[in-house]
Structure formats: C-alpha cells, structure tokens
NUBA-786443 format. One line per 3 residues: number of its first residue (from 1); their letters; for each residue x, z, y of C-alpha. Coordinates in pm, 1 decimal. Layout:
REM NUBA-786443
NUM> A> X Z Y ~ ...
***
This chain:
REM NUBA-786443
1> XXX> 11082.4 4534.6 11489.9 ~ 10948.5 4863.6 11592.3 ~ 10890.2 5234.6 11461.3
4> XXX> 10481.3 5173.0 11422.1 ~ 10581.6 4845.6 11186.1 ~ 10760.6 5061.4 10951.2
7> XXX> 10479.0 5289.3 10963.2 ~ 10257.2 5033.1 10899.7 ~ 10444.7 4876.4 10655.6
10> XXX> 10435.8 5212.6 10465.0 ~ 10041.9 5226.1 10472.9 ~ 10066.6 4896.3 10337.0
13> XXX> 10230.4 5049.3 10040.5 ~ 10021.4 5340.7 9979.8 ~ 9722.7 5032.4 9958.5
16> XXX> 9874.4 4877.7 9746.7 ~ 9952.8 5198.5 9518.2 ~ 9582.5 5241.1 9510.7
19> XXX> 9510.8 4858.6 9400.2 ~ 9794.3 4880.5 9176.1 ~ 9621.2 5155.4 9033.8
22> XXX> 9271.0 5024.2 8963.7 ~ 9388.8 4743.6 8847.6 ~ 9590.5 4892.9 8605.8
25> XXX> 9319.8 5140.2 8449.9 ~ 8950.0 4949.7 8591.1 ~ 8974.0 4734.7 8313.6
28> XXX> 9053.5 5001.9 8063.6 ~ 8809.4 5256.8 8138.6 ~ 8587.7 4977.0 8184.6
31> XXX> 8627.9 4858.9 7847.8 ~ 8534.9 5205.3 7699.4 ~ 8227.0 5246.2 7871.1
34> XXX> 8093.7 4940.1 7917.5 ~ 7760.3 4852.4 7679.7 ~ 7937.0 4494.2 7642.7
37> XXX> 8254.8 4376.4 7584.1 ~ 8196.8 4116.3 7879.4 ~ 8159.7 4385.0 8153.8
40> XXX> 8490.4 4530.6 8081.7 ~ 8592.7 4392.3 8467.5 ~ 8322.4 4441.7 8635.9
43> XXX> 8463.9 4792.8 8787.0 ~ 8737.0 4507.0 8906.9 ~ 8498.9 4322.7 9021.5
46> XXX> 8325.4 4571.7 9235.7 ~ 8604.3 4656.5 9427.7 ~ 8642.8 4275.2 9510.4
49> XXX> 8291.6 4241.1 9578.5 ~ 8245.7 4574.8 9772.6 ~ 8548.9 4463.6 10030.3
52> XXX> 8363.7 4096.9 10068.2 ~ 8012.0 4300.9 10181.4 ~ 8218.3 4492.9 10421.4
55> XXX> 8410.6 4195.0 10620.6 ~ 8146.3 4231.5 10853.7 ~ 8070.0 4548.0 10918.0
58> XXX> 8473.8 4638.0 10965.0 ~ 8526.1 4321.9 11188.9 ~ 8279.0 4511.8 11417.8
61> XXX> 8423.1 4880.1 11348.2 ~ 8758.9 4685.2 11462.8 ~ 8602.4 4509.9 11749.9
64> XXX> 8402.8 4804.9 11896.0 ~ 8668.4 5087.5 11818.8 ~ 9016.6 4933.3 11788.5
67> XXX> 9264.4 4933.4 11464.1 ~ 9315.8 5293.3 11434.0 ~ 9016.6 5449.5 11407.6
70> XXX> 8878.8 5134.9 11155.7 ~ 9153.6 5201.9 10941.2 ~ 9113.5 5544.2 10971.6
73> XXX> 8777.7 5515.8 10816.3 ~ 8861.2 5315.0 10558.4 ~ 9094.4 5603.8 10415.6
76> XXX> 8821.2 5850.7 10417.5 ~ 8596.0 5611.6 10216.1 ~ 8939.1 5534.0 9996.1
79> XXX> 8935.4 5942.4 9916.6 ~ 8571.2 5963.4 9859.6 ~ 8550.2 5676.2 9619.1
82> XXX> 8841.1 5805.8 9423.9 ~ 8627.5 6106.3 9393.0 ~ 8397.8 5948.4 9274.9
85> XXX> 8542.4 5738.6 9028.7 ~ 8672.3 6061.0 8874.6 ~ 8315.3 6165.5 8843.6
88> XXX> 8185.7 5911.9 8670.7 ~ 8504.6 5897.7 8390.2 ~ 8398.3 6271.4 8349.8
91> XXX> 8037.7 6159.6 8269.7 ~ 8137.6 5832.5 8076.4 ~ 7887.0 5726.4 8389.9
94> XXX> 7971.3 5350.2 8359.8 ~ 7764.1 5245.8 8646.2 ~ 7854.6 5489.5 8886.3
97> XXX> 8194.5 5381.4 8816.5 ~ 8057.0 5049.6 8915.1 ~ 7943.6 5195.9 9211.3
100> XXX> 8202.1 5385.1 9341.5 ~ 8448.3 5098.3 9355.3 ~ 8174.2 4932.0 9520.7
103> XXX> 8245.1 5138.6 9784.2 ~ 8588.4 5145.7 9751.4 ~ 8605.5 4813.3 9903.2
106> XXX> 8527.2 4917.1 10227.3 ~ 8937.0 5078.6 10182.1 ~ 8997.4 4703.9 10091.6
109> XXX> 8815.1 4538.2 10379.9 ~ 9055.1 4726.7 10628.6 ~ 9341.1 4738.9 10404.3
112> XXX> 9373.5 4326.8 10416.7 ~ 9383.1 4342.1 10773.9 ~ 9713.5 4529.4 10782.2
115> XXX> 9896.6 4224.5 10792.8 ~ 9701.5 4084.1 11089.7 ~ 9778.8 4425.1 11285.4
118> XXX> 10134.1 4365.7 11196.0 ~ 10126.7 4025.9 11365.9 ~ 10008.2 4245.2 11711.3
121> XXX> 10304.8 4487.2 11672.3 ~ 10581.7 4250.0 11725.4 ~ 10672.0 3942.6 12001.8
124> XXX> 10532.3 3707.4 11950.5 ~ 10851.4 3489.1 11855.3 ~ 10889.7 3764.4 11553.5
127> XXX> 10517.4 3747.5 11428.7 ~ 10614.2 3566.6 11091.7 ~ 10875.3 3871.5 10992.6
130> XXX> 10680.9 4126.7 11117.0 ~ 10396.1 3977.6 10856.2 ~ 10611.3 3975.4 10632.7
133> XXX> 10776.6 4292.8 10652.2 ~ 10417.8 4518.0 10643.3 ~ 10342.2 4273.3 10307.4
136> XXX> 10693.0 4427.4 10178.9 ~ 10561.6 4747.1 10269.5 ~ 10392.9 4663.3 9914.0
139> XXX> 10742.0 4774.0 9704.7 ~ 10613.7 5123.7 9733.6 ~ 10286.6 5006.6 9560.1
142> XXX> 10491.0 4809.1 9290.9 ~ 10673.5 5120.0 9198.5 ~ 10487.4 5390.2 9253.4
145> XXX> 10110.3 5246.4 9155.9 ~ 10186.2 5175.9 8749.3 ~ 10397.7 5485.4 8741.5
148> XXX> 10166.2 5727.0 8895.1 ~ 9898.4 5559.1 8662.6 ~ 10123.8 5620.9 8336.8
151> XXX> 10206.7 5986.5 8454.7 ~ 9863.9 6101.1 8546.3 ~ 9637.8 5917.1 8312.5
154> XXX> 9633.4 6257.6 8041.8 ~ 9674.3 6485.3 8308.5 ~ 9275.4 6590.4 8225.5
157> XXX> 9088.2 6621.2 7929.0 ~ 8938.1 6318.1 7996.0 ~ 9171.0 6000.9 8013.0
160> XXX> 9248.5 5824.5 8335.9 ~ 9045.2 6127.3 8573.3 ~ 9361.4 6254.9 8703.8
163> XXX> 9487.3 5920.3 8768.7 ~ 9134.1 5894.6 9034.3 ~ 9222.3 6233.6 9145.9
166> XXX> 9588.9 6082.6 9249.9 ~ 9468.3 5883.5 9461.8 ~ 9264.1 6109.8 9683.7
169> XXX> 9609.3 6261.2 9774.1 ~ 9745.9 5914.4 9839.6 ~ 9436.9 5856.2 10060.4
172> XXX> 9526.7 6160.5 10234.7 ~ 9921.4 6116.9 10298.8 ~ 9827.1 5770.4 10420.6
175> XXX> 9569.4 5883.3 10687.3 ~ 9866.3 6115.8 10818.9 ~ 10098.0 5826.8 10866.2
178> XXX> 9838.8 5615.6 10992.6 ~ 9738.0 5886.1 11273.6 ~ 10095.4 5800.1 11421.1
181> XXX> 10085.9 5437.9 11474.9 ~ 10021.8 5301.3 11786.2 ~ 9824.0 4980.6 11804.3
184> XXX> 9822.5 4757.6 12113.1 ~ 9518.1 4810.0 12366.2 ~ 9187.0 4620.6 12288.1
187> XXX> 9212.7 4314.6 12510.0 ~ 8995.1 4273.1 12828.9 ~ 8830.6 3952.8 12674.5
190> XXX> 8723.0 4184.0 12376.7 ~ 8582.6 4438.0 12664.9 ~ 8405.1 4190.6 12850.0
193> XXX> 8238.4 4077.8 12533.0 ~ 8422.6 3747.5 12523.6 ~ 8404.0 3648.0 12141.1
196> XXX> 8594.0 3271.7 12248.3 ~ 8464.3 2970.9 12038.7 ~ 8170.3 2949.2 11773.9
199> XXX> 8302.5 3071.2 11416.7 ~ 8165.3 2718.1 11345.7 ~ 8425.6 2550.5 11541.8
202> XXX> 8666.3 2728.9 11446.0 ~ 8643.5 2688.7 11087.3 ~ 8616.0 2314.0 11106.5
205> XXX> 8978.8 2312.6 11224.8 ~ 9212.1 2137.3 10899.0 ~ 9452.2 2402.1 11009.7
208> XXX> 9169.9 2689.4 10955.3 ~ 9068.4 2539.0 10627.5 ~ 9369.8 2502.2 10469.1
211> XXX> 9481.2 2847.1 10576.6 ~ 9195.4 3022.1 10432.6 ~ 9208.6 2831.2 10134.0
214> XXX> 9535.2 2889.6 10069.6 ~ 9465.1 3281.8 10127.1 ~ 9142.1 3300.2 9875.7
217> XXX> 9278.0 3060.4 9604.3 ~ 9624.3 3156.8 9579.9 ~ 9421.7 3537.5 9583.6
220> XXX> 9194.6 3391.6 9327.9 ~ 9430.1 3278.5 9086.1 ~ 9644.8 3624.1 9119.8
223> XXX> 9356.6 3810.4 9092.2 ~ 9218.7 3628.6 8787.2 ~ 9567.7 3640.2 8528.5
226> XXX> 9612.7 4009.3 8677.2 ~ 9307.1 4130.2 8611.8 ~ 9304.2 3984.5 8275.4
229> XXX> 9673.7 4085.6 8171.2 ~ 9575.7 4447.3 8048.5 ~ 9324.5 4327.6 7848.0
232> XXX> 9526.3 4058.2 7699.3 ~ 9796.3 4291.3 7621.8 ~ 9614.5 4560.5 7463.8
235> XXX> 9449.5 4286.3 7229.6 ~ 9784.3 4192.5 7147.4 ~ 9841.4 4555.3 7040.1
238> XXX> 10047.2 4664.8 7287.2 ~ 10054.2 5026.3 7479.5 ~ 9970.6 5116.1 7831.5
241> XXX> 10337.9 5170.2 7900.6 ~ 10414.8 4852.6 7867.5 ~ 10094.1 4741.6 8054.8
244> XXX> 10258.0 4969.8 8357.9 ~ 10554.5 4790.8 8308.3 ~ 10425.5 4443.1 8354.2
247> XXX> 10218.2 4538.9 8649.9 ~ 10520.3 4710.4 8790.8 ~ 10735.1 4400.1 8779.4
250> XXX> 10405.4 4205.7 8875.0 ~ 10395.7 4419.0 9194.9 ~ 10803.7 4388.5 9273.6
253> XXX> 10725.0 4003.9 9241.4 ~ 10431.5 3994.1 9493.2 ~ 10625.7 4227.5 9782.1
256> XXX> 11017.5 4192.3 9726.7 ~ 10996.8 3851.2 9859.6 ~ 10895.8 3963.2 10215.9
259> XXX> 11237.1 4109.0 10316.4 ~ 11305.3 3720.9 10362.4 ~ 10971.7 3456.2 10373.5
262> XXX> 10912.2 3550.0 10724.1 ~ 11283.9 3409.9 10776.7 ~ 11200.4 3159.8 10529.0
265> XXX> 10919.3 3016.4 10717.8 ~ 11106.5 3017.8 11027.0 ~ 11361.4 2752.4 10876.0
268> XXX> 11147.8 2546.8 10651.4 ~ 10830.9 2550.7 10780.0 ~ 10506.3 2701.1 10701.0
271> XXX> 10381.0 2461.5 10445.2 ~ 10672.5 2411.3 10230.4 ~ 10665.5 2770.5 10188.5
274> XXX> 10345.0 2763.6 10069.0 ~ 10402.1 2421.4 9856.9 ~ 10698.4 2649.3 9655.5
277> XXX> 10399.9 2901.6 9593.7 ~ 10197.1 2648.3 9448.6 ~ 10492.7 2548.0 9217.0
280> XXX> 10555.4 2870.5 9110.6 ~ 10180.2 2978.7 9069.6 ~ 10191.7 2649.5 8768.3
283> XXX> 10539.8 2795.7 8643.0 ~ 10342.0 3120.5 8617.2 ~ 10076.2 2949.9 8391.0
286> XXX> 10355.8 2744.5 8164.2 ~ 10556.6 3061.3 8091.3 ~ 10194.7 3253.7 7973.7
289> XXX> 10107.1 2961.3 7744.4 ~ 10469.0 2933.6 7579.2 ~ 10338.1 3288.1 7399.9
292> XXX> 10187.2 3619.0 7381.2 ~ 10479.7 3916.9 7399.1 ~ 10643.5 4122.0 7625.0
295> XXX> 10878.5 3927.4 7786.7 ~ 10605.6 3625.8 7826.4 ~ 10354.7 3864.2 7975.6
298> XXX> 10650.9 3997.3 8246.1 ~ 10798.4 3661.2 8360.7 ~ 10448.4 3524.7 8409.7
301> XXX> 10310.2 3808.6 8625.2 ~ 10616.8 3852.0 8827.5 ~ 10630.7 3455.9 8867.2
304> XXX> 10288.1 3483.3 8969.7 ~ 10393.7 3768.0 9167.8 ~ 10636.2 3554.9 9398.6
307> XXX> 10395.4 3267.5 9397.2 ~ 10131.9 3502.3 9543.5 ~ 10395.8 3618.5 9821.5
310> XXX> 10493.1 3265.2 9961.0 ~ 10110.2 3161.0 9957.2 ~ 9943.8 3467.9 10144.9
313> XXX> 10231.8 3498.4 10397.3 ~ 10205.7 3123.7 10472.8 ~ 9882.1 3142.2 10515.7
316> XXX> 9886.3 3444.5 10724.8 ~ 10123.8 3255.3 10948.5 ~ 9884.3 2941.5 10918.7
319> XXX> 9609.0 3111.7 11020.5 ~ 9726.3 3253.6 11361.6 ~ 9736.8 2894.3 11511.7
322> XXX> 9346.3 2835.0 11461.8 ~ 9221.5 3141.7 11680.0 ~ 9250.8 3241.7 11999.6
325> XXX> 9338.5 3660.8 12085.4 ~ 8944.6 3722.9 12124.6 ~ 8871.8 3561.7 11857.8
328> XXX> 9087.0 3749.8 11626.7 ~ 8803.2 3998.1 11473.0 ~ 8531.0 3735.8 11359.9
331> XXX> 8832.7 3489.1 11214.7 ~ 9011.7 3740.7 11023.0 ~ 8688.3 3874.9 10863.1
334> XXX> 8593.4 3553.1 10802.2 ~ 8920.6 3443.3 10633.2 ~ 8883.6 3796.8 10445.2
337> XXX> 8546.7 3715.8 10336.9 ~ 8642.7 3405.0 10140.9 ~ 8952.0 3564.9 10012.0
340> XXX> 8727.6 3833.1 9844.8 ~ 8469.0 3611.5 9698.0 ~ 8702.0 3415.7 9513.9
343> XXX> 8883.0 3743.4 9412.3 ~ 8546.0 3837.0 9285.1 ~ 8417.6 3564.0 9104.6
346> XXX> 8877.5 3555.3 8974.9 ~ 8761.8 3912.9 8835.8 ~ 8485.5 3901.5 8663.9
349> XXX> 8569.7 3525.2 8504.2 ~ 8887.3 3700.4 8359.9 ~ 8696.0 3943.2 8155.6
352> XXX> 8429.0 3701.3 8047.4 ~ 8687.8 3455.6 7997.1 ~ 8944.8 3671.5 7801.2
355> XXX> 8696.7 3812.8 7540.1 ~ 8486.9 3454.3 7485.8 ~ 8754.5 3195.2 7575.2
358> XXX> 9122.6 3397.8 7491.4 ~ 9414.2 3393.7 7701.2 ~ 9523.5 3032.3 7634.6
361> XXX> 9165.6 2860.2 7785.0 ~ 9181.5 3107.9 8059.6 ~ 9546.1 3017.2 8147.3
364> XXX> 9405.8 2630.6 8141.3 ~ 9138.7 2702.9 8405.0 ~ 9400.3 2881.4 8650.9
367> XXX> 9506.4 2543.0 8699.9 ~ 9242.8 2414.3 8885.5 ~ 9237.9 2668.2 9191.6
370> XXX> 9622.0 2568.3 9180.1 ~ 9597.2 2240.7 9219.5 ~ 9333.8 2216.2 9483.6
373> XXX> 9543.3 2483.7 9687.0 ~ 9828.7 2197.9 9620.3 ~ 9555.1 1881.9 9733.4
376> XXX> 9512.7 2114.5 10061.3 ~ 9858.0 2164.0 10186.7 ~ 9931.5 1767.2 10108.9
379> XXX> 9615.8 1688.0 10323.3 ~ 9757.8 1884.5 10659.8 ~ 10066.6 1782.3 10605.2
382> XXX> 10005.0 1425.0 10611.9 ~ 9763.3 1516.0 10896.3 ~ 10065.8 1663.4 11105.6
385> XXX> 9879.3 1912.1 11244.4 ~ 10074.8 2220.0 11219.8 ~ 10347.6 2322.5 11483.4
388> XXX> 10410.0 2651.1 11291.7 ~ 10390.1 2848.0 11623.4 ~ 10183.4 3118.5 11545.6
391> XXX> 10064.5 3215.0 11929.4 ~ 9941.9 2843.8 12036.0 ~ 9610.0 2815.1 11835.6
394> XX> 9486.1 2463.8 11807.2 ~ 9196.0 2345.7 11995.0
***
C-alpha cells in the first residue's frame, strides 16, 4: 500500500459524495418537475445512461493520454454539470436537468475506473486489497454525501440548488488531490498500438462473462431498490432526514466492508465472496417485504449495501484474469458499459415500477437479476475455471 492509493482512495470518496448526492435529491427534484409521475427517475437515469455513452470515448481519453489527465477531465465535466443542474432547479427547467446529468456521466465513466487504477498501484500479489481499499475510499461518500445533501438543500431560495452548487466545490477539492497521484507509465504495448486479443474473444471467456455479469447485475439490482427508496419513503410519509439517513447507512453498507473483502477473497476465494453477496442481495429483498418503516427501509439498504460490496469487488478481482495489460482499456470500458446499461434500465424501472406496481411488486422483480447473478457463479464454479490470481489472465 502506497501514498497515491490513499489518495486515490480519497477521490473515490469525493465520487461517491457526488452519487450519494444525486441519488438522494434526482428523484426528488425530479418528482416536482416532471409532467408525469413516471419520469420522476429519469434525472437518475440520465446519469446512468450518460456514463454508458461515454465508456468509449474515456477508454480512448485513457488509452491515448494515461489515467491522470482522463480523470482529470472527468472532474471538470463533474463541476460543469453540477452547474448546470443548479440552473435548471432555478428555472424548474426539467429537461435541462435531464440533460445536465446526461453529461454528468462522463464524471461517472471515469469515476468507475478508479478501482481498476487501484489494481495498477499496488504488486501485483496485493491487487485484491488495494481494490478494495480505493472502494472503501467510499466511507467518505456514505457520510458526507446524505449530510451535505440535508445541510445544503435550503441553503437557496429554491430547494436542492445549493445542494448542486456543493458539489462544484467537491469537484474542485477532488481535482486537487487527484493532481498528486502518480499513475504507473502507459505500457510500451499501449505505445506501439498493441490492443492484444479481439474484444470478441475476450468476452467469450466464462471467466469474462461471469465477471461482468456479476458487476452490472449486482449494480442493477443496487441501483434499482436505491433509486426507488426515496420515493418509497416519502410515499410512506416520511421526511428527507430520514431519507439521508437511510442512504447514509446504505452508503456505510456498500464501502465499510472493503477494509477486509480484499483479505476476504484472499482466504476464501473469489466466488464464494461473491456467492455471500448474492445471499445477502435476497436477505436485502426479504427484510423490504416484511414492511414499510424506518427500520425496514435501513436494514434493507444497508443489507443491500454489503451485498453490493462483496459482488463488485469479486468481480473486480474476477475480471483481471480475462485480460491481458494491453488490453486493459477496451475490457474495462466494456465491462463498464454493461454495468451502466443495466444501472439504467435498474433506474428508470424503479420509478415506473414504484408509482404503477408499489414497492412490494418491485421488491419481487429484484429477484430475478439475483438469481441469475447466483445461476452464473454456480456455472464457473462447476466449470473450475478460476485460479483467483488476478495477474495470469486466461487464454
């Protein structure tokens, strides 16, 4: 462990105070200005979708300019679209709201690939904590996001502006830590133009598939209860500080785990650690159908929380023994890609969902994504395929 991972890992937190964030207020401000009830997500939505659009074009900012300076200009989009978004709650503007979380995504795009990054800045026989300490990074997000949502949400005349306005100062202090990291030189394959195998052969590997499945559906699910948890809540008649609340304990649940499931992984394996996600994402869903108040509403999301953490780290880890070094950029964009459609389609099914279906049906259908992700990790393990080394790719 090194200096730039903690700095990392703190850049990792200042993303995820800006999702925590959105997520927390999208929906809301969403539901006031949307002309239907139905769109109340689709601000939610367009973040998701925004960050799936840009895969590409930020696998080739990363492959043509290195980490840093990608990164770097995903902040300055993450400060503009916060702009922005203030903008358009000043002139109840519900499609430029749309819009400018559209563009936020870009911020998104580069902010998933932190975790890859962190798998660079370590040996490689300490990849698995070093992934899993940047994800931890995420604590600062889990307190700091619903909080600075709660204290700056009347700050204006117009609710939730100054909470958009936050967030182009979090942009800011986070492109001032990020100027100090140092990322690893771009590798001479990458100079010489050598992409390694066809994306097409690469995603045909079991070990691939399972990996990115387990990243977009156990993203999926997450995305679609949290998305739909203010909504729910505020239905039930309850006030944004207990929405905070929830998402803050949410947030501890998805990031408080990585002090230890890189060490986890090490002992156990890859896909057990993942198989106790799955578990845990279907304890998430029993505890939100046994009722509708406070307490039900916090052990689900932070259940969900921890559920989320074992799956995305595993597959993190499972995914970095399907590509080769040079084949990095086009694999993690690709896994990215599928993790954001199925956040995307988890967003905007949550609102429809919510206001056609109610909470119960929508809790009903999260099983399905769960069980498939379950299917998946059965399948490679009977196939014996993973060695859980994360620097000898499969051929």
């Amino acid at each position: 462990m090194n200096k730039n991972l903690w700095f990392l890992a703190a850049a990792q937190g200042l993303f995820l105070t800006h999702n925590v964030v959105f997520i927390a207020i999208n929906g809301l401000v969403g539901l006031a200005l949307a002309p239907l009830g139905w769109m109340a997500t689709l601000p939610i939505t367009g973040y998701v979708v925004g960050a799936a659009l840009s895969t590409g074009i930020v696998a080739k900012t990363q492959r043509r300019f290195g980490r840093q300076v990608s990164f770097q200009l995903g902040l300055l989009v993450a400060l503009v679209s916060a702009l922005l978004c203030a903008l358009a709650t000043i002139q109840s503007n519900f499609w430029m709201l749309v819009c400018a979380t559209v563009l936020a995504g870009y911020y998104s795009a580069n902010g998933q690939l932190y975790r890859f990054a962190a798998a660079e800045l370590a040996a490689p026989e300490s990849r698995e904590q070093a992934v899993s300490l940047v994800l931890a990074g995420g604590l600062i997000g889990a307190v700091v996001g619903p909080n600075l949502a709660a204290m700056t949400r009347s700050l204006t005349v117009t609710a939730f502006t100054g909470s958009y306005l936050s967030l182009v100062a979090v942009a800011a202090l986070s492109m001032a830590i990020m100027a100090v990291v140092r990322f690893p030189e771009i590798a001479s394959a990458h100079k010489r133009g050598d992409t390694g195998r066809p994306m097409g052969v690469i995603m045909r590997q079991p070990v691939f598939i399972v990996a990115a499945a387990g990243a977009a559906l156990g993203y999926g699910v997450m995305n679609l209860l949290m998305a739909a948890t203010p909504l729910a809540m505020r239905v039930c008649g309850m006030g944004f500080d207990n929405i905070a609340l929830v998402l803050e304990w949410h947030v501890i649940g998805m990031f408080a785990p990585g002090f230890f499931t890189g060490h986890l992984i090490k002992r156990f394996g890859v896909l057990p650690v993942m198989g106790v996600g799955v578990l845990l994402n279907a304890a998430c869903i029993a505890i939100a159908l046994n009722g509708q108040d406070l307490m039900h509403f916090t052990a689900a999301l932070f259940v969900l929380g921890v559920g989320w953490n074992f799956l995305f780290t595993g597959s993190t880890t499972l995914s970095l023994q399907a590509y080769r070094p040079e084949e990095k950029d086009k694999a993690q964009a690709s896994i990215n890609f599928l993790t954001f459609i199925t956040m995307a389609l988890g967003s905007f099914a949550s609102g429809a969902l919510l206001t056609t279906q109610g909470w119960t049906w929508l809790n009903w259908g999260s099983l399905v994504p769960v069980a498939l992700t379950g299917l998946g990790l059965w399948w490679l393990g009977i196939r014996g395929l993973t060695n859980n080394k994360p620097h000898t790719p499969h051929k």
